[in-house]
Structures are given as structure tokens and as C-alpha cells.
mmCIF file as Biopython writes it, N, C-alpha, C and O atoms, coordinates in Angstrom:
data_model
#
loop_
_atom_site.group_PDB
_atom_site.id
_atom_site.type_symbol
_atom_site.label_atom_id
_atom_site.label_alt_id
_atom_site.label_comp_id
_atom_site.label_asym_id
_atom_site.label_entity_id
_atom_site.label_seq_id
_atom_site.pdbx_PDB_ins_code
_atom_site.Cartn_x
_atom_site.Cartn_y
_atom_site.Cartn_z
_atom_site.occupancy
_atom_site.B_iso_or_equiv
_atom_site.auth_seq_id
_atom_site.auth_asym_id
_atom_site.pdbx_PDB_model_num
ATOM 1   N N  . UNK A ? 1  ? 80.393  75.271 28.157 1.0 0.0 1  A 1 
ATOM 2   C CA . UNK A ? 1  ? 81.009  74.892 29.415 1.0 0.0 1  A 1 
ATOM 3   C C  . UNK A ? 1  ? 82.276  75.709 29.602 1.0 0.0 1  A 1 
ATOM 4   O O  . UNK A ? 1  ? 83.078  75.906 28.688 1.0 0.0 1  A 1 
ATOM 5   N N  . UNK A ? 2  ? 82.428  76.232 31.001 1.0 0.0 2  A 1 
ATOM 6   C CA . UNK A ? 2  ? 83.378  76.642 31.290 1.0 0.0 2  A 1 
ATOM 7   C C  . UNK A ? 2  ? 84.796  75.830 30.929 1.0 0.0 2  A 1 
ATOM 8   O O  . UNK A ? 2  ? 84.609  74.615 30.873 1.0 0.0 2  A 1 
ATOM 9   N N  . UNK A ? 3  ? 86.429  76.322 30.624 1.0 0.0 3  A 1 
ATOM 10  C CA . UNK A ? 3  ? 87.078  75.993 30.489 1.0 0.0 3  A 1 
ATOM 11  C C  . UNK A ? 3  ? 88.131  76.413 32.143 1.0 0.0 3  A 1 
ATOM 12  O O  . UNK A ? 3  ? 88.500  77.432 32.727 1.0 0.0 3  A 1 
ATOM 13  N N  . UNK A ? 4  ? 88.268  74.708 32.350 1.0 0.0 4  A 1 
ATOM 14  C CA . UNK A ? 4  ? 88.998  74.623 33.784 1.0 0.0 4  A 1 
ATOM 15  C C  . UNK A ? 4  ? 90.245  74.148 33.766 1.0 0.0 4  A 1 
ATOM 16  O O  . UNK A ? 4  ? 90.632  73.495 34.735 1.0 0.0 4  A 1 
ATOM 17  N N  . UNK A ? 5  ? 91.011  74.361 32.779 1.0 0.0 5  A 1 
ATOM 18  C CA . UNK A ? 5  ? 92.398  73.634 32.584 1.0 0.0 5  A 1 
ATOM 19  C C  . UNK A ? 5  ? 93.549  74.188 33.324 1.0 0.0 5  A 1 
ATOM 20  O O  . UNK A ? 5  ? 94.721  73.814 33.331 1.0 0.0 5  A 1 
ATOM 21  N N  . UNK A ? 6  ? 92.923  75.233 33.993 1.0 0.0 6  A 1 
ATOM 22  C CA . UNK A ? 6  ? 93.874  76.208 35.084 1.0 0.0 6  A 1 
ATOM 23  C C  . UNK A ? 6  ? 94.152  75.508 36.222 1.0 0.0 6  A 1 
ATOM 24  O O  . UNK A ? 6  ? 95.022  75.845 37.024 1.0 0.0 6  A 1 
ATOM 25  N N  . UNK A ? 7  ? 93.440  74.532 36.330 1.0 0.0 7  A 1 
ATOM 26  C CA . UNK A ? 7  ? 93.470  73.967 37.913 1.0 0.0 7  A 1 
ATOM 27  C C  . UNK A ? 7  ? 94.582  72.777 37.322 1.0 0.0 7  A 1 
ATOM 28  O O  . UNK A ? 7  ? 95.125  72.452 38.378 1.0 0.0 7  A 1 
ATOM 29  N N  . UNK A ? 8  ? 94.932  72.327 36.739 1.0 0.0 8  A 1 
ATOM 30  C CA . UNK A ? 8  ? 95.761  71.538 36.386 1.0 0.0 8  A 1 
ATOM 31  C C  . UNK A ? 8  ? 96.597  71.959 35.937 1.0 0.0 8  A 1 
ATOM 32  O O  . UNK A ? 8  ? 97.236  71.119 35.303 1.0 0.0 8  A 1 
ATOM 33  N N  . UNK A ? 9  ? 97.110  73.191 35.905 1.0 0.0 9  A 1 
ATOM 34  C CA . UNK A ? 9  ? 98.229  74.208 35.196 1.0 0.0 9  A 1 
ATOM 35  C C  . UNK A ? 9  ? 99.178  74.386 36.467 1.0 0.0 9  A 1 
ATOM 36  O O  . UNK A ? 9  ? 99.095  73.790 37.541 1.0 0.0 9  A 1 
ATOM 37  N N  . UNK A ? 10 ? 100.540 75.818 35.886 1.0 0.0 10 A 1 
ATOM 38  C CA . UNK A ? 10 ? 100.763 76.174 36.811 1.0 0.0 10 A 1 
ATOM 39  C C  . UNK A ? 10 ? 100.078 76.878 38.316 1.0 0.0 10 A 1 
ATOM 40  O O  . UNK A ? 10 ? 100.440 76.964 39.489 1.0 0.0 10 A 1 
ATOM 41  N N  . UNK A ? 11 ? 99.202  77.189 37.716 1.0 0.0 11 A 1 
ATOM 42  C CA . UNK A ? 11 ? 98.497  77.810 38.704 1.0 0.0 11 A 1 
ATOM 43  C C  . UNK A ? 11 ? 97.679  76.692 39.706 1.0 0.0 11 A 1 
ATOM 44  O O  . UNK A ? 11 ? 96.744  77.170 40.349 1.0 0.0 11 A 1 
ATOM 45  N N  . UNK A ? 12 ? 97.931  75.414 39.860 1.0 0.0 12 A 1 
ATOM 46  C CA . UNK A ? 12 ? 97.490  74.332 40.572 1.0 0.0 12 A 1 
ATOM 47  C C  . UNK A ? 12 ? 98.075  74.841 42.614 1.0 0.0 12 A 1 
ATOM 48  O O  . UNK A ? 12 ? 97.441  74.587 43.638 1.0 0.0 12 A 1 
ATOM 49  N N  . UNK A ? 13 ? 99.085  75.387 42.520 1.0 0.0 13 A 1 
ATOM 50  C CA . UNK A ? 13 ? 99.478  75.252 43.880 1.0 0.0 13 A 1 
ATOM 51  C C  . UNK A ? 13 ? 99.246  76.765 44.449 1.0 0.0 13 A 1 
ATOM 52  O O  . UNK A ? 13 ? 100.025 77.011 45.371 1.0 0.0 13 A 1 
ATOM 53  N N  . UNK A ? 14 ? 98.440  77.745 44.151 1.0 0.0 14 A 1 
ATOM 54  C CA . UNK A ? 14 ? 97.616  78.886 43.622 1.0 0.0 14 A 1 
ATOM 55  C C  . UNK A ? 14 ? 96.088  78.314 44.647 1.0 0.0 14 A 1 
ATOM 56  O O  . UNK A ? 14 ? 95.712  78.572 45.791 1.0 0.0 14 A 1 
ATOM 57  N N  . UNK A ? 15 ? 95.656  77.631 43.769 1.0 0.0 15 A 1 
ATOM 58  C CA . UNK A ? 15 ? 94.405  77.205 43.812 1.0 0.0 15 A 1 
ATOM 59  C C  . UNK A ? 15 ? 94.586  76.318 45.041 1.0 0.0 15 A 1 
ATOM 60  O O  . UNK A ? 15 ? 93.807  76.603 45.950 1.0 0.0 15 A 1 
ATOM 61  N N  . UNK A ? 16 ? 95.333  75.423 45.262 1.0 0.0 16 A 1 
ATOM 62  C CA . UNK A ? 16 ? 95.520  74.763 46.197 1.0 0.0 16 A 1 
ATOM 63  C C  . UNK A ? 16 ? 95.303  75.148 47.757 1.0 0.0 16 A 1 
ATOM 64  O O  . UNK A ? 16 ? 94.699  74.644 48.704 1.0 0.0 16 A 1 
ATOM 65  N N  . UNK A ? 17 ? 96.302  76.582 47.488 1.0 0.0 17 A 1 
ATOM 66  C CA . UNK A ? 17 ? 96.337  77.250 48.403 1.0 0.0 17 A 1 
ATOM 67  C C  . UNK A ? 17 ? 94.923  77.928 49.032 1.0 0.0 17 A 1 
ATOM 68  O O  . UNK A ? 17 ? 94.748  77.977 50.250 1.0 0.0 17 A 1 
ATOM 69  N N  . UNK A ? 18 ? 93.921  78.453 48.054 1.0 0.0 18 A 1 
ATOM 70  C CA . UNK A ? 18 ? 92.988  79.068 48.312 1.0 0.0 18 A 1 
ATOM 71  C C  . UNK A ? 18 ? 91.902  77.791 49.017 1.0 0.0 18 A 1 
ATOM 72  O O  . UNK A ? 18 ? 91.130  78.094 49.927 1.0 0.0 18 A 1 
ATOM 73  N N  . UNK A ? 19 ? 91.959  76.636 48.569 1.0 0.0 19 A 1 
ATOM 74  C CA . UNK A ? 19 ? 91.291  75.819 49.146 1.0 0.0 19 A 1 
ATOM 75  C C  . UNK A ? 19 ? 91.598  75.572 50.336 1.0 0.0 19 A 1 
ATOM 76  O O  . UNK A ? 19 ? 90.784  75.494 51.257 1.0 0.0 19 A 1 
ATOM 77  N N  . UNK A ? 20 ? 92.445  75.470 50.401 1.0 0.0 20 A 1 
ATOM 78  C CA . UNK A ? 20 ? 92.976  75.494 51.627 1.0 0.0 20 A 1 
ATOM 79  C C  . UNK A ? 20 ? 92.351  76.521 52.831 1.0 0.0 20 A 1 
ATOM 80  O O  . UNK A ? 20 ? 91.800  76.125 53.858 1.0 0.0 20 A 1 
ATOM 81  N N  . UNK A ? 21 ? 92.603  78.119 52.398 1.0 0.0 21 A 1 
ATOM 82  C CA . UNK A ? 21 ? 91.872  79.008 53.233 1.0 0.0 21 A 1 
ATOM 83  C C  . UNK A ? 21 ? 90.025  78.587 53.353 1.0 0.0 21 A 1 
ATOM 84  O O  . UNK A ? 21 ? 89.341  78.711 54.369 1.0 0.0 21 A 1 
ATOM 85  N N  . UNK A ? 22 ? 89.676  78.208 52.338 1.0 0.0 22 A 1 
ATOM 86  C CA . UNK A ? 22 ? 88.136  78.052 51.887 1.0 0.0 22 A 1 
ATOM 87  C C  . UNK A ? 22 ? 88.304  77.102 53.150 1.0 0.0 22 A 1 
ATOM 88  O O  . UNK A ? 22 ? 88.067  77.666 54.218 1.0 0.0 22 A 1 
ATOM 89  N N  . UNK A ? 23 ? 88.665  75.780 53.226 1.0 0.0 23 A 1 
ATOM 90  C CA . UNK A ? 23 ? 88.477  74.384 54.252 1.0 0.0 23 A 1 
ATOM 91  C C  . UNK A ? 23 ? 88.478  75.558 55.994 1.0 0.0 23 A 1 
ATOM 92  O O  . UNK A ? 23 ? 87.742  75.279 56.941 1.0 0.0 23 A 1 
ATOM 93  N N  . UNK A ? 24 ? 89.166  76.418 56.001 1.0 0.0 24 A 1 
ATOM 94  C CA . UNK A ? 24 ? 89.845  76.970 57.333 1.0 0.0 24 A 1 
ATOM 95  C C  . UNK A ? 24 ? 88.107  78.005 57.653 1.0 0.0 24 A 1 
ATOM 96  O O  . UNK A ? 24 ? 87.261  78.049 58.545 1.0 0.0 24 A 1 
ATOM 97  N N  . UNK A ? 25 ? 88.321  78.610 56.441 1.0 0.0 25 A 1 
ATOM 98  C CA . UNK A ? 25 ? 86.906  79.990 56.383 1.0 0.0 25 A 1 
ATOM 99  C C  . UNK A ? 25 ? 86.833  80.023 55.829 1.0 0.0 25 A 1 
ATOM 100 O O  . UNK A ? 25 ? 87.798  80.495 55.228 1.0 0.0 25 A 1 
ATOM 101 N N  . UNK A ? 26 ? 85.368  79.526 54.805 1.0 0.0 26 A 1 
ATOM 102 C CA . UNK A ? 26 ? 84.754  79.567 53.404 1.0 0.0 26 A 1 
ATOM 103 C C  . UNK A ? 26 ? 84.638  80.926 52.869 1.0 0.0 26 A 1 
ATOM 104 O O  . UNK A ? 26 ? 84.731  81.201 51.673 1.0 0.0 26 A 1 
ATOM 105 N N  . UNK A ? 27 ? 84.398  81.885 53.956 1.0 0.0 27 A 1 
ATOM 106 C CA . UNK A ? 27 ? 83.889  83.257 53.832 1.0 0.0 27 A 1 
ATOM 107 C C  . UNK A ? 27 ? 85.206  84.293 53.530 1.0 0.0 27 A 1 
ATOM 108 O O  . UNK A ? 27 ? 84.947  85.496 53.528 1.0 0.0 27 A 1 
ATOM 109 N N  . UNK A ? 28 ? 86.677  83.849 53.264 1.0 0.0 28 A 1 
ATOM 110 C CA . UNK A ? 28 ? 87.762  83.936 53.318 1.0 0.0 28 A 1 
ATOM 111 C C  . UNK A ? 28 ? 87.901  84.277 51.943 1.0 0.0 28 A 1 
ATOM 112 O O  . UNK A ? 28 ? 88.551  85.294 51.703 1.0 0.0 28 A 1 
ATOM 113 N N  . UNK A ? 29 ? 87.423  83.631 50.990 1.0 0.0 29 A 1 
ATOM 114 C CA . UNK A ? 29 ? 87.378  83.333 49.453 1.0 0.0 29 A 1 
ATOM 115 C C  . UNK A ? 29 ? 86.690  83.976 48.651 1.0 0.0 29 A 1 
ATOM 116 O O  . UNK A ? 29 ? 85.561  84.225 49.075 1.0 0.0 29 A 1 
ATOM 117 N N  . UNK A ? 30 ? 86.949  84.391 47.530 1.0 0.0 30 A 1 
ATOM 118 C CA . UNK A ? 30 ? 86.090  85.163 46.653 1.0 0.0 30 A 1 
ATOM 119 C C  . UNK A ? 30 ? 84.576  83.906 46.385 1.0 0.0 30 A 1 
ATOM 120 O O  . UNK A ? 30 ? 84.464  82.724 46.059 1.0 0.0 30 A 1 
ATOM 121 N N  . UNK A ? 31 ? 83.928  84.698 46.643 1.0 0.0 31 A 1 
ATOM 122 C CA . UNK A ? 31 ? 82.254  84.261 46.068 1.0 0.0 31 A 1 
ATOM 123 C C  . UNK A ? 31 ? 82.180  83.193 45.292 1.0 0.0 31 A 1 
ATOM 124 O O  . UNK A ? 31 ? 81.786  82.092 45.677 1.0 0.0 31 A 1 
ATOM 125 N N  . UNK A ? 32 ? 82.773  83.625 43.494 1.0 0.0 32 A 1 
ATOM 126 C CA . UNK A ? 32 ? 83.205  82.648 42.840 1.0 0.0 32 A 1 
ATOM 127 C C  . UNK A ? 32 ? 83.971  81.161 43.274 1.0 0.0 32 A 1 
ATOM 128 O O  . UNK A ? 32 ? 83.730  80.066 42.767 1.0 0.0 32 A 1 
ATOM 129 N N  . UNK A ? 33 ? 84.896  81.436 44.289 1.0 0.0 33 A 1 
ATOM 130 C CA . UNK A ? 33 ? 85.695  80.251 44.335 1.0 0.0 33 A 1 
ATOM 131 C C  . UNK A ? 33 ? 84.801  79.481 45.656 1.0 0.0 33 A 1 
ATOM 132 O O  . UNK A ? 33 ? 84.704  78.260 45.784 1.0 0.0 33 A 1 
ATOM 133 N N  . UNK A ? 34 ? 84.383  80.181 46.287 1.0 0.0 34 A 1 
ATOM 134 C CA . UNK A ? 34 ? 83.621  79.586 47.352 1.0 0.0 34 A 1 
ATOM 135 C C  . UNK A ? 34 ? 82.819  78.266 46.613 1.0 0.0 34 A 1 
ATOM 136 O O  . UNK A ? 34 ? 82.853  77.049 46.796 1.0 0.0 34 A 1 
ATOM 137 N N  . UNK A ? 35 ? 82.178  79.051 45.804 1.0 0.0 35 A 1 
ATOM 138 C CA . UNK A ? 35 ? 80.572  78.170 44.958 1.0 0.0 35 A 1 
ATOM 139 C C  . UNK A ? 35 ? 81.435  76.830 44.150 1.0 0.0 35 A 1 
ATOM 140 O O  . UNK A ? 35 ? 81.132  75.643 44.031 1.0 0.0 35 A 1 
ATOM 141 N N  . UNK A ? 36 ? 82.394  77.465 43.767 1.0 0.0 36 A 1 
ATOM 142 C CA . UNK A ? 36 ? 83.433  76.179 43.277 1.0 0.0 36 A 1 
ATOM 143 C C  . UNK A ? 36 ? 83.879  75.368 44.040 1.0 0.0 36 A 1 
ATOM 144 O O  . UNK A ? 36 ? 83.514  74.197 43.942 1.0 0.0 36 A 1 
ATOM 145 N N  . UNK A ? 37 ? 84.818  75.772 45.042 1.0 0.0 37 A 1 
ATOM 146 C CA . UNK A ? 37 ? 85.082  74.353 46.210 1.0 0.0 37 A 1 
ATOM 147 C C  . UNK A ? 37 ? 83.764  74.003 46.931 1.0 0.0 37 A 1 
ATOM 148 O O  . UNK A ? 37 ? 84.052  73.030 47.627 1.0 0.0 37 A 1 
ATOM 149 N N  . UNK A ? 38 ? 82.792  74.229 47.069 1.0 0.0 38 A 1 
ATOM 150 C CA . UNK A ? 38 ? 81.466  74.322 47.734 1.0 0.0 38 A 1 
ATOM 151 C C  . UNK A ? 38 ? 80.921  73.161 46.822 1.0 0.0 38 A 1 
ATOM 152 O O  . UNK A ? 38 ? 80.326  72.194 47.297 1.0 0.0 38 A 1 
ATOM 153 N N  . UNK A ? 39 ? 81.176  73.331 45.428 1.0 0.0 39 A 1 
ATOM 154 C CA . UNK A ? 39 ? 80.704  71.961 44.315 1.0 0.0 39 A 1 
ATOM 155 C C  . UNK A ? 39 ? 82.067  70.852 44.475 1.0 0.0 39 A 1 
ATOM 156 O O  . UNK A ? 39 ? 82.100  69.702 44.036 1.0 0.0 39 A 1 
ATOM 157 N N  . UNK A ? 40 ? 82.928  71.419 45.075 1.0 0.0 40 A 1 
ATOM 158 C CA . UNK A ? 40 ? 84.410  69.974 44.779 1.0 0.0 40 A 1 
ATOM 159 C C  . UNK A ? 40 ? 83.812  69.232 46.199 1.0 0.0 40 A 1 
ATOM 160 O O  . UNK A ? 40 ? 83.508  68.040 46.242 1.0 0.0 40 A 1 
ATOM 161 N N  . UNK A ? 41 ? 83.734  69.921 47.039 1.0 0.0 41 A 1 
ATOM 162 C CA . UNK A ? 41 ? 83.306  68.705 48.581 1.0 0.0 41 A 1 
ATOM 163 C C  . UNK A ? 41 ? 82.208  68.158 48.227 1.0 0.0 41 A 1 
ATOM 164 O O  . UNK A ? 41 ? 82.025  66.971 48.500 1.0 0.0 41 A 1 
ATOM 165 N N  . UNK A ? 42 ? 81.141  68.977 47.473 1.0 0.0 42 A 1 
ATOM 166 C CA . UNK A ? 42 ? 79.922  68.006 47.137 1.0 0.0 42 A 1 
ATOM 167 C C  . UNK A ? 42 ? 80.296  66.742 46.303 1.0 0.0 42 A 1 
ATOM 168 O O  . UNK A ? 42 ? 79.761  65.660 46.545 1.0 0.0 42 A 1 
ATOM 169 N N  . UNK A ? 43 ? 81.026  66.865 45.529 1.0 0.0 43 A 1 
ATOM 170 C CA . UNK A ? 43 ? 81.247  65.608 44.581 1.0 0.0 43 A 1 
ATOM 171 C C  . UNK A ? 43 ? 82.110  64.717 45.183 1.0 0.0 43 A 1 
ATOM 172 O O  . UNK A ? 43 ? 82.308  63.600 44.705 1.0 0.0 43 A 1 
ATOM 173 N N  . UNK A ? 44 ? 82.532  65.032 45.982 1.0 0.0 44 A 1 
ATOM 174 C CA . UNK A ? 44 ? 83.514  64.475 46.624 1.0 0.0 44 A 1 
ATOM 175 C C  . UNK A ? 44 ? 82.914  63.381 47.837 1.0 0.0 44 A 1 
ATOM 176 O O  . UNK A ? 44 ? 83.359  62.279 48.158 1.0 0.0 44 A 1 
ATOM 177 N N  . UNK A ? 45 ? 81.911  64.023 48.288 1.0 0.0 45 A 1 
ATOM 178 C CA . UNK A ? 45 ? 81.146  63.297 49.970 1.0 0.0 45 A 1 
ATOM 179 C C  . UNK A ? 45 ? 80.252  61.723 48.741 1.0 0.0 45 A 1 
ATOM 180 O O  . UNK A ? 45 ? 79.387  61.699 47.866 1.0 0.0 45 A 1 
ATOM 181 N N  . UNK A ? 46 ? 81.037  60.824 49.339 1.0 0.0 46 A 1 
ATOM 182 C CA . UNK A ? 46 ? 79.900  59.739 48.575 1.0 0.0 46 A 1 
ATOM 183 C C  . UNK A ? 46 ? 78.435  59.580 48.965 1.0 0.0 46 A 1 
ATOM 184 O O  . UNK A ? 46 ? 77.663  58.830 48.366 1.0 0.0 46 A 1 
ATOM 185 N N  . UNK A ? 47 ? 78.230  60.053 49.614 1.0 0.0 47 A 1 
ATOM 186 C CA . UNK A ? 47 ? 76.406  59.804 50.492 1.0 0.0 47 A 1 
ATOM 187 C C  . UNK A ? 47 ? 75.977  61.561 49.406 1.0 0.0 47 A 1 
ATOM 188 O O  . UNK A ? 47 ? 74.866  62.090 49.452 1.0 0.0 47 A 1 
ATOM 189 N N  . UNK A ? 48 ? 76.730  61.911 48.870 1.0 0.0 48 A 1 
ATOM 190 C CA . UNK A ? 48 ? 75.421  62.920 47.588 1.0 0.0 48 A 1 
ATOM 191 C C  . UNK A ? 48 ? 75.626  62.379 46.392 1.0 0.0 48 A 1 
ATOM 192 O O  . UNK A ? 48 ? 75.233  63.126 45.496 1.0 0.0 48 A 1 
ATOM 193 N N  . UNK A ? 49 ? 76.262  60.987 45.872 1.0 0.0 49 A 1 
ATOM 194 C CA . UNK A ? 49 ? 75.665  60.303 44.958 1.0 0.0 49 A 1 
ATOM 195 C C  . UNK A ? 49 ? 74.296  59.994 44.362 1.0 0.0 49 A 1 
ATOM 196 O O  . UNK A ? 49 ? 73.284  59.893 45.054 1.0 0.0 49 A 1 
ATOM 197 N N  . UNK A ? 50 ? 74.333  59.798 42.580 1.0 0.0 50 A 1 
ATOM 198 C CA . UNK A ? 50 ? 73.035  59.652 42.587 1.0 0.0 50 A 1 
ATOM 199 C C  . UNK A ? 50 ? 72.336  58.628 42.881 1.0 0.0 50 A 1 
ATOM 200 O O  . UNK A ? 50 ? 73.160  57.714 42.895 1.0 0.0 50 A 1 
ATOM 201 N N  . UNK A ? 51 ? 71.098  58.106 43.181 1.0 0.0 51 A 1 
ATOM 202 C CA . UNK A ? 51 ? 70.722  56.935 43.621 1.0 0.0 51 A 1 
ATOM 203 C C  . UNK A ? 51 ? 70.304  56.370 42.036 1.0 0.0 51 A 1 
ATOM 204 O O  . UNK A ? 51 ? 69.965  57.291 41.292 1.0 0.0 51 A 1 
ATOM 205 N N  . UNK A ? 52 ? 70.279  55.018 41.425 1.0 0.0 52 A 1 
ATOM 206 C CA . UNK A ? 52 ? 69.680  54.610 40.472 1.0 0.0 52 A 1 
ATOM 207 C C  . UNK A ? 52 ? 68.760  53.651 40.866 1.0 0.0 52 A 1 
ATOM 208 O O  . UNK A ? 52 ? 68.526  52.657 40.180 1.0 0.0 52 A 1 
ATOM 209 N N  . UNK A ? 53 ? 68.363  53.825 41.654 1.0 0.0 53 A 1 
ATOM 210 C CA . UNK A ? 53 ? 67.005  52.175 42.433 1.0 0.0 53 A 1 
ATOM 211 C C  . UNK A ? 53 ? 65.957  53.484 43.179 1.0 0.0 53 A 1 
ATOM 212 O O  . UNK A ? 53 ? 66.213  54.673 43.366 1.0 0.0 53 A 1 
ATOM 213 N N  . UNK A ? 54 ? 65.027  52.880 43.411 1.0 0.0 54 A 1 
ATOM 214 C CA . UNK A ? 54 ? 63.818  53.347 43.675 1.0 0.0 54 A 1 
ATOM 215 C C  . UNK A ? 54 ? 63.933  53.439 45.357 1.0 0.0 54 A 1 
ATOM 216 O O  . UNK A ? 54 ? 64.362  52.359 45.764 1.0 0.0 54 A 1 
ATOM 217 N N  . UNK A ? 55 ? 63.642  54.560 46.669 1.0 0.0 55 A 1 
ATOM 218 C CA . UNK A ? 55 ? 63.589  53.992 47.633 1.0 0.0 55 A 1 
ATOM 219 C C  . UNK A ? 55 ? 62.951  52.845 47.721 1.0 0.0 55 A 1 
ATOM 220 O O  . UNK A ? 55 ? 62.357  52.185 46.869 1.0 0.0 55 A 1 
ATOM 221 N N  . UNK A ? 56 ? 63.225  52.602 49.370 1.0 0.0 56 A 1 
ATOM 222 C CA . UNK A ? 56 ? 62.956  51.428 50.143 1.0 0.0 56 A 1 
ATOM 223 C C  . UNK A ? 56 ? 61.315  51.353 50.034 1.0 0.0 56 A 1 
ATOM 224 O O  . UNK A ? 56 ? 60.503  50.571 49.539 1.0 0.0 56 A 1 
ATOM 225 N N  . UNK A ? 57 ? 61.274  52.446 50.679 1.0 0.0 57 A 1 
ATOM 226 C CA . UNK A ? 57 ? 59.660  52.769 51.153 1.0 0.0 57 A 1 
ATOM 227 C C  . UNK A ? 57 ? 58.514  52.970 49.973 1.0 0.0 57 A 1 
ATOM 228 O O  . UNK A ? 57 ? 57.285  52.923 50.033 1.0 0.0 57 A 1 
ATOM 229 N N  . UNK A ? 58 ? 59.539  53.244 48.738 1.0 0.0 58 A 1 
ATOM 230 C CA . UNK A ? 58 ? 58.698  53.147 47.285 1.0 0.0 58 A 1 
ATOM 231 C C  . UNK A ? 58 ? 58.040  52.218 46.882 1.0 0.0 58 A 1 
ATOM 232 O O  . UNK A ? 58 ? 57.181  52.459 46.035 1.0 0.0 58 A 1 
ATOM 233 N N  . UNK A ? 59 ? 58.256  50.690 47.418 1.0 0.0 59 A 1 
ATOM 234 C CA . UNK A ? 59 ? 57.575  49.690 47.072 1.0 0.0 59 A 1 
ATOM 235 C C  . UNK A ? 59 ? 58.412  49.928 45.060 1.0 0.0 59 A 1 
ATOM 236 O O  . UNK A ? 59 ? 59.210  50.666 44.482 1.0 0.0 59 A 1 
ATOM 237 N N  . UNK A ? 60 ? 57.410  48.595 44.720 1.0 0.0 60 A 1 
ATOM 238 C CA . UNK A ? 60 ? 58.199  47.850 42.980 1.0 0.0 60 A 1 
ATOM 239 C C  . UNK A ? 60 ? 57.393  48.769 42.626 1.0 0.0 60 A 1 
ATOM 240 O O  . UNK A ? 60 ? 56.566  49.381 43.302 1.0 0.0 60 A 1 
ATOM 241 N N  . UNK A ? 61 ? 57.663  48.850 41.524 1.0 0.0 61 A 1 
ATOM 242 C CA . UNK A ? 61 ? 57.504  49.579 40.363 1.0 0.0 61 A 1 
ATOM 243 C C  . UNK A ? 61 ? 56.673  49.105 39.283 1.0 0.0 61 A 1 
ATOM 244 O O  . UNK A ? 61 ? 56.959  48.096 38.639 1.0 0.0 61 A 1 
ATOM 245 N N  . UNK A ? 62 ? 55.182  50.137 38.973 1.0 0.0 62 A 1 
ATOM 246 C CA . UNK A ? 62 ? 54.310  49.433 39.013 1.0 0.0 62 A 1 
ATOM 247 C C  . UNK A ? 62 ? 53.987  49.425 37.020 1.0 0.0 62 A 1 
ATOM 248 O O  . UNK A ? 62 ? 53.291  50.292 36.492 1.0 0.0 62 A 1 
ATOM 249 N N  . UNK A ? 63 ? 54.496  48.558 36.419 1.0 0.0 63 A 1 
ATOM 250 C CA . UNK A ? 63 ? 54.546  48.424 34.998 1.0 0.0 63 A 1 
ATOM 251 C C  . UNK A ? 63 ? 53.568  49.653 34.297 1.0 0.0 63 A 1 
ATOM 252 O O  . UNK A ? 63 ? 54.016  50.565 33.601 1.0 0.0 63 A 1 
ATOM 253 N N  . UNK A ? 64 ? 51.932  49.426 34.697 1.0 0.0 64 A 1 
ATOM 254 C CA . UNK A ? 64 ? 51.267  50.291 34.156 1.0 0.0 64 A 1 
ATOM 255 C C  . UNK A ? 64 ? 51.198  51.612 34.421 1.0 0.0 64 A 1 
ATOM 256 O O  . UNK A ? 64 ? 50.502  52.353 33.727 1.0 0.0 64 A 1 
ATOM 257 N N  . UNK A ? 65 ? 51.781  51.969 35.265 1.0 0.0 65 A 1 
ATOM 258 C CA . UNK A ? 65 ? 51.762  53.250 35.968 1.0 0.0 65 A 1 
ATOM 259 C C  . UNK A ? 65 ? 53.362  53.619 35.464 1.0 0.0 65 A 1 
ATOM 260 O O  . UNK A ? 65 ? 53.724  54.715 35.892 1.0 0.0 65 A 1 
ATOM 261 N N  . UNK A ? 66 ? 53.996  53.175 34.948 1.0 0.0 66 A 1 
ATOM 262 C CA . UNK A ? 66 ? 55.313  53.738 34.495 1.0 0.0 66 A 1 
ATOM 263 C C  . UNK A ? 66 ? 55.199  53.988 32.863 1.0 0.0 66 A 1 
ATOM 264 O O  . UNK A ? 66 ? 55.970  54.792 32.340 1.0 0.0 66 A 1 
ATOM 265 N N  . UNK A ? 67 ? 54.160  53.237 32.024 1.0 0.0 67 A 1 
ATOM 266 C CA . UNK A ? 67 ? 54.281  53.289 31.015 1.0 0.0 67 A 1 
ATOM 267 C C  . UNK A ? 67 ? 53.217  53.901 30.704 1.0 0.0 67 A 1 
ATOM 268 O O  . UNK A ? 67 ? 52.988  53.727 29.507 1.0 0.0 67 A 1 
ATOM 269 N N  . UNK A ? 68 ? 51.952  54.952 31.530 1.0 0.0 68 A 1 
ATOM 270 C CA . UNK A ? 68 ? 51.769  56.345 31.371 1.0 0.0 68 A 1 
ATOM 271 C C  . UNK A ? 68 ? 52.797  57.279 31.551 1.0 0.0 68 A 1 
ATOM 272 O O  . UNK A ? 68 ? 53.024  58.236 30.812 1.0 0.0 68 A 1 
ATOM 273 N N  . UNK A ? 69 ? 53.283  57.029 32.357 1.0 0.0 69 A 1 
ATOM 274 C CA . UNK A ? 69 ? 54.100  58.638 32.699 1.0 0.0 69 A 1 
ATOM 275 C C  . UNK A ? 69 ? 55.115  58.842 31.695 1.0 0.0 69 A 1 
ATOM 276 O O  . UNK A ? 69 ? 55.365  59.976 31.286 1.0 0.0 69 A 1 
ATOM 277 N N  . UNK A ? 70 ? 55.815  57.654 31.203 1.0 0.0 70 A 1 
ATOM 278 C CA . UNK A ? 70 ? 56.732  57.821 29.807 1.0 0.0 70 A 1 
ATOM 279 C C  . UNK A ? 70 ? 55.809  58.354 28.680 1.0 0.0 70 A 1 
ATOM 280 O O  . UNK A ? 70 ? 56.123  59.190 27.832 1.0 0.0 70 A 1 
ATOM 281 N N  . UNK A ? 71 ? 54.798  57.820 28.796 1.0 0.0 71 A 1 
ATOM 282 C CA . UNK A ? 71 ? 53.565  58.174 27.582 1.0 0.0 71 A 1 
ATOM 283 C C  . UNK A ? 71 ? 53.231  59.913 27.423 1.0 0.0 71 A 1 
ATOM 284 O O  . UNK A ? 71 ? 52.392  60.309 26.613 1.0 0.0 71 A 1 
#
């Protein structure tokens, strides 16, 4: 894993700044940092949470048919 301890460093109001241009014009930003604030709004928007329940329209969950597919 990458090491991100820069964003919490001096260099925080650096970075700040570039987000900043990124929010104004994504296309403003180096590539790299784009794909990075591009992953901070994703984590950020609560509706791209993961779901842990089955849709609506999935109907229950059908015992024998779950304990092939683990199989």
C-alpha cells in the first residue's frame, strides 16, 4: 500500500489547494491527483456505500441455493 502521510503533513495546505482547483476543473490537475480526489468524493457521497442486505426485488434468500454456491 501506498504511503499517504503527506496529506496530513506540511504539505496538507499544498494539497488542499490543488483540490480545490480539481472541485473548480478536474482537468486542471495532474492525472495522478485527479484519480485521487476522484476516489476522496467517491468515499465521501454516502449513496456509493456498500450495501450489506440483499435488494428489494431479490426476494429471501434461498438456504439451499446459498449453501451450493459457498460449496
Amino acid at each position: 500500500m501506498k504511503d499517504f502521510s503527506y496529506i496530513t503533513g506540511p504539505a496538507s495546505a499544498f494539497i488542499e489547494s490543488l483540490y480545490t482547483d480539481f472541485q473548480k476543473d478536474s482537468s486542471s490537475v495532474d492525472p495522478e491527483w485527479k484519480k485521487f480526489f476522484e476516489g476522496f468524493d467517491f468515499a465521501q457521497n454516502p449513496n456509493n456505500a456498500l450495501s450489506t442486505t440483499a435488494p428489494a426485488a431479490a426476494g429471501p434468500v434461498n438456504q439451499d441455493h446459498l449453501a451450493k454456491e459457498i460449496g
